[in-house]
MARFI-885066 format. One line per field, with one value per residue (C-alpha): residue in one letter; x, y, z. Coordinates in steps of 0.5 Angstrom, whole numbers, plus 500, padded with zeros to 3 digits. Layout:
BEGIN
r: [a  ...] .
xx: [X  ...] .
yy: [Y  ...] .
zz: [Z  ...] .
//
This chain:
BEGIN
r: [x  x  x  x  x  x  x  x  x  x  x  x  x  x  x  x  x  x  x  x  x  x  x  x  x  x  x  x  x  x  x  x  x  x  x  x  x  x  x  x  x  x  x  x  x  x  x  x  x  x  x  x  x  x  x  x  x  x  x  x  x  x  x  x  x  x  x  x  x  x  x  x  x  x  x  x  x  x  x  x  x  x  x  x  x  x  x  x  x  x  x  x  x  x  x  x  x  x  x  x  x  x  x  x  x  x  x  x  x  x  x  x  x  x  x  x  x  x  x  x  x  x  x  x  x  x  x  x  x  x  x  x  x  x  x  x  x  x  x  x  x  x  x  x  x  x  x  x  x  x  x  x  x  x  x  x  x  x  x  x  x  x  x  x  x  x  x  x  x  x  x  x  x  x  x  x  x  x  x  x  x  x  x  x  x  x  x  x  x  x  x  x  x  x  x  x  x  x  x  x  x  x  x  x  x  x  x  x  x  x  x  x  x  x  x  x  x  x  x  x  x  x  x  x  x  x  x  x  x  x  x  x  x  x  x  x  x  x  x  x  x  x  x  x  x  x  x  x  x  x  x  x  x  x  x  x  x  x  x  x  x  x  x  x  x  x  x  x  x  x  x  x  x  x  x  x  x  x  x  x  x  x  x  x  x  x  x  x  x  x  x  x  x  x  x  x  x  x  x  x  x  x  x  x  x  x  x  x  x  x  x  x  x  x  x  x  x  x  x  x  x  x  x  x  x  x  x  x  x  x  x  x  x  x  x  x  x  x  x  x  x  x  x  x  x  x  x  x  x  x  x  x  x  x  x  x  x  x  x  x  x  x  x  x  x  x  x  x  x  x  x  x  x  x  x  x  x  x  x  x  x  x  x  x  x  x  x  x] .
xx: [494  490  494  491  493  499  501  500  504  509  510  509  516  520  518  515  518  524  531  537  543  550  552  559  565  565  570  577  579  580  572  570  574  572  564  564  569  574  572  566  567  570  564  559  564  564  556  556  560  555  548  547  553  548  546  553  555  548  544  540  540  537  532  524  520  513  509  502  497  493  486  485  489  489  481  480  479  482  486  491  497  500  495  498  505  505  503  508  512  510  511  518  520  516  521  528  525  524  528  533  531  530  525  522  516  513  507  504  500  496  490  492  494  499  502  503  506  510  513  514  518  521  524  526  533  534  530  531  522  517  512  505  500  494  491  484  481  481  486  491  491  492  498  501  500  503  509  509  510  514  519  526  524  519  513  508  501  501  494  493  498  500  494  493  499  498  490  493  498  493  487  493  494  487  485  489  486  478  482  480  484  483  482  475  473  467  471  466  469  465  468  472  476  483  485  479  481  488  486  482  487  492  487  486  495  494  489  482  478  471  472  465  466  460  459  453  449  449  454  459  457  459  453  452  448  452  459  466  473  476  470  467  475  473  466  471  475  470  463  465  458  454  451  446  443  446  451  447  445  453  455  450  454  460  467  470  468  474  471  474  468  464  463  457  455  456  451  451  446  449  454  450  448  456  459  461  467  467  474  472  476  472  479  474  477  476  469  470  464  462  465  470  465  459  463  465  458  455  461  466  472  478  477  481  481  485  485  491  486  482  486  489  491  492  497  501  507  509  509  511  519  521  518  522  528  529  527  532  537  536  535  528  525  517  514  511  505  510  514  508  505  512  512  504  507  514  508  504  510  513  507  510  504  504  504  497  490  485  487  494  495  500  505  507  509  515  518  525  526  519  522  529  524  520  526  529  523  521  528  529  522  525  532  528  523  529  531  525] .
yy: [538  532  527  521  524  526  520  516  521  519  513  512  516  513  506  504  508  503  500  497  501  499  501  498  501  498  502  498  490  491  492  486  482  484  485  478  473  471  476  474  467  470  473  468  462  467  466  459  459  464  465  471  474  475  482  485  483  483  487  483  488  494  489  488  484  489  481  482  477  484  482  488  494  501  502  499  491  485  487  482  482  486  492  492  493  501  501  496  500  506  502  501  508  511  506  509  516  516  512  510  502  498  495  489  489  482  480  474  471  467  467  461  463  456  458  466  463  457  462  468  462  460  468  470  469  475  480  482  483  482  487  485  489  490  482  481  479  474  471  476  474  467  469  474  469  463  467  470  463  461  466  468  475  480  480  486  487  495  495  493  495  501  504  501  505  512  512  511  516  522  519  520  528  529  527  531  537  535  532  527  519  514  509  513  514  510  508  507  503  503  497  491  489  487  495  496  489  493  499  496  492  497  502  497  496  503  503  503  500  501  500  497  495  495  492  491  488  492  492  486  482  475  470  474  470  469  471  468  468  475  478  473  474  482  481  477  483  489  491  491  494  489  493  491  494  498  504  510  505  505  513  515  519  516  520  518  514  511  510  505  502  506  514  517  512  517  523  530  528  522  526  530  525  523  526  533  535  528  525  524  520  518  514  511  514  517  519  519  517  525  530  535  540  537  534  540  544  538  539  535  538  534  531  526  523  519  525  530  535  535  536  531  525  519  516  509  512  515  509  503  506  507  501  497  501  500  493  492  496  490  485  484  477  480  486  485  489  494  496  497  502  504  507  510  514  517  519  522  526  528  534  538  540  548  546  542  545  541  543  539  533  528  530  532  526  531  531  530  526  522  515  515  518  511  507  509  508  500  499  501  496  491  491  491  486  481  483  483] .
zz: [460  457  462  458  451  454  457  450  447  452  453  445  445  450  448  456  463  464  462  464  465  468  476  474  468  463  457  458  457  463  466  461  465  473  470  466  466  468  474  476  478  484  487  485  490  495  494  494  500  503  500  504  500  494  499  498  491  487  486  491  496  492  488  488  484  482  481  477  474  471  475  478  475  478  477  470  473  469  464  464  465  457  459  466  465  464  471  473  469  473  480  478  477  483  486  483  484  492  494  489  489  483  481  476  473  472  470  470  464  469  474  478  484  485  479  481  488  484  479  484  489  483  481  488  488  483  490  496  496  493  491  489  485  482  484  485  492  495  492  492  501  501  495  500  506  502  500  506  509  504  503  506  503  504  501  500  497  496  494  501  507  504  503  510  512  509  510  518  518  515  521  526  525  523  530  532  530  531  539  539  541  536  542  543  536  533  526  520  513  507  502  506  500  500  501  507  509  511  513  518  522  520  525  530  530  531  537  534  539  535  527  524  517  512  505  500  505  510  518  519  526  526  524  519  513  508  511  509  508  510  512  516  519  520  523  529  531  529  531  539  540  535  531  526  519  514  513  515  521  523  521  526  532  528  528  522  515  510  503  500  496  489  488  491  496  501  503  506  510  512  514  518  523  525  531  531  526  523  519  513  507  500  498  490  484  480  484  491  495  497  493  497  496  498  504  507  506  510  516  515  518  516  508  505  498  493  488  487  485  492  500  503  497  500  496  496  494  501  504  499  497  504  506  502  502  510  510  504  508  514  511  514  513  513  513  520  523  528  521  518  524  524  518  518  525  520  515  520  523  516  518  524  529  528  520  521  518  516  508  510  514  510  507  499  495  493  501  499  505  506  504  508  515  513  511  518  522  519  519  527  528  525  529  536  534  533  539  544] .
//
């Protein structure tokens, strides 16, 4: 199939991906009057009286806001924000398939970051959290952590924790074939944006203890010339040894790489000078940093990438669905760190020991019951961090 012609076909057809449609009857005089007035002025003084009632009679508890500005779509860059919304509408229906929850595309004609957090402030009532998508770096990182702040909801940025969450899930079981413990492993990433920012802390919740980051330039240490923002943030809590020098520089003797930077930056025989059977993710698309092939030739024992034509696809839709329907279903103020790691050992554990090869250490995006075994771990870490 030509997924790019069919794709036009389809959506030309369909007229976009997403529509409303009604959960209460309405076919009788009688329906008309409980959905819309007089009826309905009932549940909203109960809501008056109680705002939180908006979770049990609203669409509030099942409700997400998918905000984009359109600067940073899947790939294709600044686009703005009319280009970007079949891929919000495509969010939306991820959502609704895996975990039943719906979800409202809405994208931003602005790339004003006050005007972004104004608007989505502004918007909240109508959701039970907010999923950021697709906004450039470094803005979208004081976006989230304003909204954060600002929110009695939760609030997401996919690009960043969910890859974060998916990439840890697969390096869990990938250790666990090569033996190996995370707290023992040099870890090397390639491309500290706002998905590499993530994964590396994400790694580090997870028990890391040696993860070097590397941009352009070379290996983040503090002092470096010309750090700042996030970056100069990361050089702080990676690099324990205080490495100098370039990417190959930091793969030497290294156990794992994660790519998450431009196709074909990485080399069989950078490969070669890592550890023993090294963990290899090439998450770029649509080229990964080393082709399959051309890994496994080089070495590598576990491979991952960000392609469903390739072993091992880290893909975002095992996490963010049930993220959010288990931090719907407890009403989560935030997504905290704990519900993160929570949810990247759900994935990984979706994959039972006997059942993992080097070919198959994340589950399909197709597992039926995926999105509720995350859903149930984020919603059991957010219950006993309010309790603890």
């Amino acid at each position: 199939m030509n997924y790019n012609e069919e794709a036009l076909l389809r959506h030309k057809k369909y007229k976009g991906k997403v529509s409303i449609s009604s959960r209460m009857p309405l076919e009788t005089k009688d329906d008309l009057c409980v959905a819309y007035t007089p009826g309905v002025a009932e549940p909203c003084r109960k809501i008056h009286e109680n705002p939180d009632d908006a979770y049990t009679y609203t669409a509030k508890g099942h409700m997400v806001a998918i905000v984009s500005d359109g600067t940073a779509v899947l790939g294709l860059g600044d686009i703005g924000p009319k280009a970007a919304i079949p891929v919000m509408e495509g969010k939306a229906v991820l959502f609704k398939k895996f975990a039943d929850v719906d979800a409202v595309p809405i994208c931003l004609d602005t790339k004003d970051p006050e005007e972004i957090i104004r608007t989505v402030k502004a918007i909240a009532p109508c959701f039970g959290g907010v999923n950021l998508e697709d906004i450039a770096s470094p803005k979208c990182f004081e976006i989230e952590q304003r909204l954060e702040r600002e929110l009695d909801i939760p609030v997401f940025h996919d690009d960043q924790h969910g890859t974060g969450i998916v990439v840890t899930a697969a390096l869990l079981n990938a250790l666990k074939l090569t033996g190996r413990r995370i707290a023992d492993c040099r870890i090397v990433l390639m491309g500290p944006g706002a998905a590499g920012t993530a994964i590396i802390k994400m790694m580090l919740a997870a028990g890391a203890k040696n993860v070097i980051a590397c941009d352009r330039r070379g290996i983040l240490y503090p002092g470096r010339e010309g750090l700042a923002g996030h970056k100069k943030e990361l050089a702080q809590i990676t690099n324990p040894e205080g490495l100098r020098g370039g990417l190959e520089d930091a793969l030497a003797g290294a156990d794992v790489f994660v790519g998450v930077s431009v196709g074909g930056l990485l080399t069989p025989a950078m490969v070669q000078t890592m550890a023993k059977d090294p963990i290899v993710f090439a998450l770029a698309n649509p080229t990964p940093e080393i082709l399959y092939e051309d890994a496994m030739a080089a070495g590598v024992k576990v491979m991952g990438t960000g392609r469903s034509d390739f072993p091992n696809q880290i893909n975002n839709v095992l996490a963010f669905p049930g993220i959010f329907k288990g931090a719907l279903r407890a009403k989560a103020r935030d997504i905290t760190p704990a519900m993160k790691v929570a949810a990247a050992h759900a994935i990984a554990g979706a994959v039972q020991e006997s059942e993992l090869t080097p070919d198959h250490i994340i589950p399909s995006v197709f597992d039926p019951g995926i999105a509720d075994r995350v859903a149930d771990a984020v919603e059991q870490a957010w219950k006993s961090g309010k309790n603890e």
